[in-house]
N, C-alpha and C positions, 0 to 999 in steps of 0.2 A: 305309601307302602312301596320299597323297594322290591323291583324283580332279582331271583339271584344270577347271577352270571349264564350266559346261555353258553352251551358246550357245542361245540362245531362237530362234523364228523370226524375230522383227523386228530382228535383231540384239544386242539387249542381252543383258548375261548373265542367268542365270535363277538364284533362290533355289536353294540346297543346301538338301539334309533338314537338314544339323544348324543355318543359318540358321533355318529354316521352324520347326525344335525352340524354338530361342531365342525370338523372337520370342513364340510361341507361349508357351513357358514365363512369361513377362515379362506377356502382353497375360493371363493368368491370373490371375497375380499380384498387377493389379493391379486386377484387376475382385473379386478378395476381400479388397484391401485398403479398396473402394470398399464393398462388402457388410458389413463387420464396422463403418465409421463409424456412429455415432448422430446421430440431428440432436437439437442443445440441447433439453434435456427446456423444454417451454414453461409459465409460468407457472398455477397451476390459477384458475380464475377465483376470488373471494371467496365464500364460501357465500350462498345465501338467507336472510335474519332466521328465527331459530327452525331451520334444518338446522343438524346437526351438524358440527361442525368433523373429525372424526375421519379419519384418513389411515391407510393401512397405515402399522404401525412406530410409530404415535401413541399416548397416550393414548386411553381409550376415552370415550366421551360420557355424564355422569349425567342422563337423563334426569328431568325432573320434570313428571309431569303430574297435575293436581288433573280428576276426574270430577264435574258439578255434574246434581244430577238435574234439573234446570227442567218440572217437573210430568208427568216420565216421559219424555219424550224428553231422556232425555239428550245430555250435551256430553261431550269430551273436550279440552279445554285445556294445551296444554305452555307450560313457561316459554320466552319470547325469541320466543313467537308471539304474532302479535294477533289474535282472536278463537280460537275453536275450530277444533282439528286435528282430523278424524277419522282419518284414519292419517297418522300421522309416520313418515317415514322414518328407522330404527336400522341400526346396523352390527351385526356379531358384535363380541361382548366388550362393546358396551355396556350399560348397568344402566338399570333404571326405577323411580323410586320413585312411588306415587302416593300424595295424597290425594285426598278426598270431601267434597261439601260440599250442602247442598240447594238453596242458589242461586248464581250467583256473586257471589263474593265475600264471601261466609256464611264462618261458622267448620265446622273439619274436623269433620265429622261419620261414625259408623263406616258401612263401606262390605265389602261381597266380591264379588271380580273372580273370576270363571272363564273359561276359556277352551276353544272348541270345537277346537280346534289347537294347539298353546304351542308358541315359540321360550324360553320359560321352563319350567323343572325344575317349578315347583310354582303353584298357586292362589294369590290373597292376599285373606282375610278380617282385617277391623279391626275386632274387635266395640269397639274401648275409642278409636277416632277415631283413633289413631298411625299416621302415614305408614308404608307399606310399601315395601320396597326389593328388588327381584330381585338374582338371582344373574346372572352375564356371561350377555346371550345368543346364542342359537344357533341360528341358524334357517336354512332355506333359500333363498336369492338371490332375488328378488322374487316372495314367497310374501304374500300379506296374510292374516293372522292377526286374523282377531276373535274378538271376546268373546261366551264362551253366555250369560251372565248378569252382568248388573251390579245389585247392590243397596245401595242409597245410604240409609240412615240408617231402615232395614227395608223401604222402595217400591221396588218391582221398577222398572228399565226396562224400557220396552216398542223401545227400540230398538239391540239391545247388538250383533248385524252389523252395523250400519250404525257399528262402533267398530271401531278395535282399531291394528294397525303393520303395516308394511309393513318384510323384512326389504330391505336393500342387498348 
């Protein structure tokens, strides 16, 4: 059985429930058709010289960086940087290999990395000068990791905190 039309005070007719329903259902509709849109994912800017290129779903980044003792205060050097890094920004899953050297730009000289924290599995001692390379690593979201000890061609550095990565 239909109701007939309700009559408002001002004379006009007045919405029905099952109008008020529609309406309603429709003006829902389309407020989570508006919620479920993306806006165009935007360009990511170009990296900084020497950051890594590395994206989720990407490739992971092989880090190289060569340690140069310069008369115990040591440096920290990555490739595709210009002067010394002391924490370079890594992802998870990327790799690090180092050398050592006693000045820059010196030949590789043996060198052992330890670390007071590690986003790396294991230490790296070079008694015979060969580049060392980690395993993927793994660290905690902007944790900076330095190094307990760095020893460069048997001379201790005196400054091995003031070294190390920073994880992303």
């Amino acid at each position: 059985m239909l109701a007939p039309p309700m009559i408002s005070d001002d004379g006009g007719l007045a919405m029905t429930s099952r109008k008020v329903r529609f309406i309603l259902a429709v003006v829902v509709f389309f407020l989570m058709v508006l919620m479920g849109c993306n806006k165009a994912e935007q360009p990511r800017p170009a990296p900084k010289p020497g950051q890594p290129t590395h994206q989720p779903g990407l490739l992971a980044t092989a880090w190289q960086v060569t340690l140069v003792y310069n008369g115990g205060a040591c440096l920290q050097y990555v490739s595709g940087t210009p002067g010394a890094t002391p924490f370079p920004v890594i992802n998870g899953d990327d790799t690090v290999t180092w050398t050592a050297s006693s000045f820059v730009g010196g030949p590789a000289t043996p060198f052992d990395v330890q670390f007071s924290a590690s986003p790396f599995p294991t230490d790296f001692n070079s008694p015979n000068a060969a580049a060392m390379t980690s395993a993927p690593v793994n660290g905690i979201h902007g944790v900076h990791y330095t190094y307990a000890t760095i020893t460069i061609n048997g001379n201790p550095c005196n400054n091995p905190y003031q070294l190390g990565f920073v994880m992303r």
